[in-house]
C-alpha positions in Angstrom: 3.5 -5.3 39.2 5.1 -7.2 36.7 7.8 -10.0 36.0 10.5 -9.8 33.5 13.3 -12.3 32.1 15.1 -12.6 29.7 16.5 -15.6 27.2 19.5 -15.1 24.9 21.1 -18.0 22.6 23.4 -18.0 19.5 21.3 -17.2 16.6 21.9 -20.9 15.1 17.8 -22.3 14.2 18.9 -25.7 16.2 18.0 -23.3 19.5 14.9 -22.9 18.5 13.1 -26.3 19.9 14.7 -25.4 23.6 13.8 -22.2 23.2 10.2 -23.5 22.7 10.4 -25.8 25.1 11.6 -23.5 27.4 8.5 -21.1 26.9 6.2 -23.8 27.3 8.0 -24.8 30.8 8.1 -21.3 32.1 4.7 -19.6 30.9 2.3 -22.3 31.4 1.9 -21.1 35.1 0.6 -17.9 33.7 -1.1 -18.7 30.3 -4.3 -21.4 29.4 -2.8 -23.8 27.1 -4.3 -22.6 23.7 -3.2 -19.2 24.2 0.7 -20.6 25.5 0.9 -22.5 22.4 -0.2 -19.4 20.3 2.4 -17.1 21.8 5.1 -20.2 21.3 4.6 -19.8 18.0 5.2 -16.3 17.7 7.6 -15.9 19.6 9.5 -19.1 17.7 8.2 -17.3 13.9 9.8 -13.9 15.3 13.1 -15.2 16.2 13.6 -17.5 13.7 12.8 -14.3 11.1 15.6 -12.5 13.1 18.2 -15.5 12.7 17.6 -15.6 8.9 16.9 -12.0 8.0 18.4 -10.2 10.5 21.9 -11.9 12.1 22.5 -13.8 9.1 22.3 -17.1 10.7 25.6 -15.9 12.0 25.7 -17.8 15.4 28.4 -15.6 16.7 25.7 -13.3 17.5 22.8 -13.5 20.0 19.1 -13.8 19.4 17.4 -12.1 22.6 13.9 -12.2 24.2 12.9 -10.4 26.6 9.6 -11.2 28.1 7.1 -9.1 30.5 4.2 -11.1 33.0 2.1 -8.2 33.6 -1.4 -8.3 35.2 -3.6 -8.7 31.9 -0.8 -9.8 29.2 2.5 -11.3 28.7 4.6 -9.1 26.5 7.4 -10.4 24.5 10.4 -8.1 22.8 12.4 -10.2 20.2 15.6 -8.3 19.5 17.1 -7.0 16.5 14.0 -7.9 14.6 14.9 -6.5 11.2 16.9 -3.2 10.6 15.3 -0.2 10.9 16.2 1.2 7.4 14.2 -1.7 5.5 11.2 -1.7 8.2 8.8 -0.4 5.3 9.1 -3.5 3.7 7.9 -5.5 6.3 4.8 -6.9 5.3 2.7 -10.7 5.9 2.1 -12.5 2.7 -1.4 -13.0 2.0 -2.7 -16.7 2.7 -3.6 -17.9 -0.4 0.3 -17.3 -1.7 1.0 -20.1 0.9 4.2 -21.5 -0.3 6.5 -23.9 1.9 8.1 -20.3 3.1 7.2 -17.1 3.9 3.9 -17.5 6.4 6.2 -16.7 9.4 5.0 -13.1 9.8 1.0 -14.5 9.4 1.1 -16.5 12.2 2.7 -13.7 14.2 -0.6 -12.0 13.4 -2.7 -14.1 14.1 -1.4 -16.2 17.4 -1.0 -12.8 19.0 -3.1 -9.7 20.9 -0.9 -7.5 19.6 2.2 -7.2 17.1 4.4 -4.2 16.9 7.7 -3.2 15.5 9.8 -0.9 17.9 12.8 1.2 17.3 15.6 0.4 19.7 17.9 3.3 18.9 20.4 1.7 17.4 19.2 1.1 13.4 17.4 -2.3 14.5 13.5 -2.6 15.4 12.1 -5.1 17.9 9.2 -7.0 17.1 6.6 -7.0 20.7 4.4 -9.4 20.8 1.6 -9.5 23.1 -0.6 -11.7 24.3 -3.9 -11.1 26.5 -3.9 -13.7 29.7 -7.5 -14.3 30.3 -10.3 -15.0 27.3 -11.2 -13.1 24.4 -9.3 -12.7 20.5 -7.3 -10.2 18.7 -7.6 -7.3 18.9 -4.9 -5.4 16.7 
């Protein structure tokens, strides 16, 4: 059996310190530190790609998470990720290119079990990020 929630804020990056605050509140019943503060950080990197890339920074519109406590994983569904149309472009920037931007989609990678990119019908994809609850690494 599983949990699910939902969180939904204008898409404004000021919301994104209650939104991880929030996360750490609510999932530390369910996650070991370490792996709550890796899925944080996803979850923070996704939306604040989806604020900038995506809505514009228009905060008239609504960043939404959706999250999923299942058994073995919690499961998180950032909204309106990218459109669909330019999906092919996304793509992590290698490490040693670190420049003060850009590294958002590498940590997605790497804090999580799991990163995917899902079509919600509509022209937009939704980035899923998933992240085991007991031990062990990636394993994309």
């Amino acid at each position: 059996m599983s949990e699910r929630f939902a969180v939904r804020f204008p898409a404004c990056g000021r919301h994104l310190r209650p939104l991880r605050e929030w996360c750490r509140v609510y999932l530390a019943r369910v996650l070991p530190r370490r792996a709550l503060e890796e899925l944080v950080l996803a979850v923070s990197e996704a939306c604040a790609n989806t604020i900038e890339h995506c809505l514009g920074g228009d905060a008239c519109r609504d960043v939404e998470v959706e999250f999923e406590l299942r058994p073995g994983s919690v499961r998180a569904r950032v909204r309106n990720f990218c459109l669909a149309a330019v999906a092919h472009r996304i793509r992590p920037r290698r490490p040693r290119a670190i420049r003060p931007r850009g590294l958002g989609l590498v940590f997605m990678e790497e804090c999580v079990d799991r990163l995917e990119y899902v079509d919600q019908g509509d022209g937009f994809l939704s980035a899923v990020l998933t992240k085991r609850r007991k031990g062990g690494r990636r394993g994309h």
